[in-house]
N, C-alpha and C positions, 0 to 999 in steps of 0.2 A: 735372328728372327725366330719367336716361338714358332711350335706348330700351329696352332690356332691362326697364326698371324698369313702362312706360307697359301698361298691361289694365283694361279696361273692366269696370266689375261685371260685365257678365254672361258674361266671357268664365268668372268661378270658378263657374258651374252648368250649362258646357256638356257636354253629352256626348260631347263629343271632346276635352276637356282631358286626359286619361288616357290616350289612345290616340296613335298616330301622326300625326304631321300630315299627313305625305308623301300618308297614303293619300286626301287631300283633296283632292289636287291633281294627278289623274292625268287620264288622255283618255279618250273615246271611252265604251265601253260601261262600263268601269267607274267613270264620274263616277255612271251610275244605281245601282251599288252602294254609292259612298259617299253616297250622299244617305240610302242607310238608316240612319247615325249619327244624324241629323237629327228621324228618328222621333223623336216623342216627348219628346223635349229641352224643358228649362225654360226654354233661351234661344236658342228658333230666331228668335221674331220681331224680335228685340234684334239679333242674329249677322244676319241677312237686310238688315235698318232698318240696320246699320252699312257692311254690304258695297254698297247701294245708295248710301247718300248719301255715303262716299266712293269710289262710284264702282271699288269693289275688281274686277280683271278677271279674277284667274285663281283657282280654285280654286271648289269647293263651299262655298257660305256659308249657312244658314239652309237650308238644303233645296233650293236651288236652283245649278243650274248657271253655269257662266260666260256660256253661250249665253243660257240661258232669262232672265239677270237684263240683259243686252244687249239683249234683245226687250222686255222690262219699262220699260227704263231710255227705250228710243225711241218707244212706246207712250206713255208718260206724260212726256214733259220738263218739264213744266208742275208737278210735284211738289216744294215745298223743304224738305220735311221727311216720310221714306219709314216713319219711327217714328211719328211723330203719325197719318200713314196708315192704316198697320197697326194701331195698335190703336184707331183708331176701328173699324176694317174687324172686327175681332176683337170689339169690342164688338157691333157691328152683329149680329154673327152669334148671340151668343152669347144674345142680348137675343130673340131669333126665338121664337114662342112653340111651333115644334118643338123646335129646342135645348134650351130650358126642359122642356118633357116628357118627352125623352129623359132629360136630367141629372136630371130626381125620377125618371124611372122608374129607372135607372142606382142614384140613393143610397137607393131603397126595396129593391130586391137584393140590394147589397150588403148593406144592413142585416138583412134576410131570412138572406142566408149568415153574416153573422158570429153572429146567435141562434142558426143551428142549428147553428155552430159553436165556440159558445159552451160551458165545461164543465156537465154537470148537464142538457144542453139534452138533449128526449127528441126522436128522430126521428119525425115526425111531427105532433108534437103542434101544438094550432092558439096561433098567437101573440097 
């Protein structure tokens, strides 16, 4: 496989596949502006777990800076796999029994908005 040819699955659900690369790999105050890409992306912890365990130096990766994943990277040496990590760390969090009440409270809301958004639906009415 060329290099041109070589992309990780999760590079095809990143939220910077579309946009500029260049603007990933700028300095100073606006490395905190590109990290807003990052918001919200299907494949930050994927993009971050690649830029760490190969050690990737320049550029915004996963929400993180060059800086911040160099303090990460000397913090923790002791790490050989920064994706198994992560999403146990992701699990951990996720598993938290505020997490879990936020996320029902979160899909009882939504589901609240889309009835009354719903066609036919009368404002007000009790569900």
């Amino acid at each position: 496989m060329s290099q041109g040819e070589w992309a990780p699955s999760w590079t095809l659900s990143a939220a910077c596949r579309e946009g500029d690369p260049d603007a990933l790999f700028v300095t100073g105050a606006q490395q905190h502006q590109a990290k807003q890409v990052c918001i919200g992306c299907a494949a930050k912890l994927d993009c971050l777990a690649d830029a760490l365990d190969n050690q990737i130096e320049f550029g915004v990766w996963g929400g993180m800076t060059e800086r911040e994943r160099r303090a990460l990277l000397r913090r923790r040496p002791d790490v050989q796999s920064w994706r198994d990590l992560l999403l146990a760390a992701q699990a951990a969090e996720l598993s938290r029994p505020e997490v879990i009440d936020m996320r029902s409270r979160q899909q009882r809301q939504a589901r609240a908005l889309s009835r009354a958004q719903s066609p036919g639906s009368t404002p007000g009415a009790a569900a």
